[in-house]
C-alpha positions, 0 to 999 in steps of 0.5 A: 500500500502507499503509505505516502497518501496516508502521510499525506492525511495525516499531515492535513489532519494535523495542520487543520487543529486550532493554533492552541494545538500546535505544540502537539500537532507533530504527535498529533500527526503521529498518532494519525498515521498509526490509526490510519494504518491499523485501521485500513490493515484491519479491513483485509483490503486488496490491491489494485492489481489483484482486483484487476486480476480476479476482475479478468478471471470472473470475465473469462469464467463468466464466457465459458459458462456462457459457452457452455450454456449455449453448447448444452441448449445446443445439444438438447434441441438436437436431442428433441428433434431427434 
């Protein structure tokens, strides 16, 4: 995962407290990060390419069955007709 887009966040997170905070905000900043990443890590999320991937699995499984659907509808009305 980018970490660099969580850094991000948790820097923006930080700079939006009010002035009186400042002294913390580098802590605040820390604690953050730390959250943001135990959370998404808790949510068993997957990467990009491996969405892709099982993306392209699901759409060939899906022709084949198609291909299949149709070889079977095939061969019963040969059977009828027969």
């Amino acid at each position: 995962m980018d970490t660099s887009k969580l850094d991000d966040l948790a820097r923006r997170l930080a700079a939006s407290l009010p002035e009186n905070l400042a002294a913390m905000r580098r802590e605040l900043e820390t604690n953050f990060r730390a959250t943001l990443r135990s959370g998404l890590a808790r949510m068993d999320l997957v990467t990009r390419e491996e969405f892709d991937v099982q993306q392209g699995v699901l759409r060939r499984t899906r022709e084949k069955l198609e291909a299949l659907q149709r070889e079977v509808k095939e061969l019963d009305e040969r059977h009828r007709s027969a």
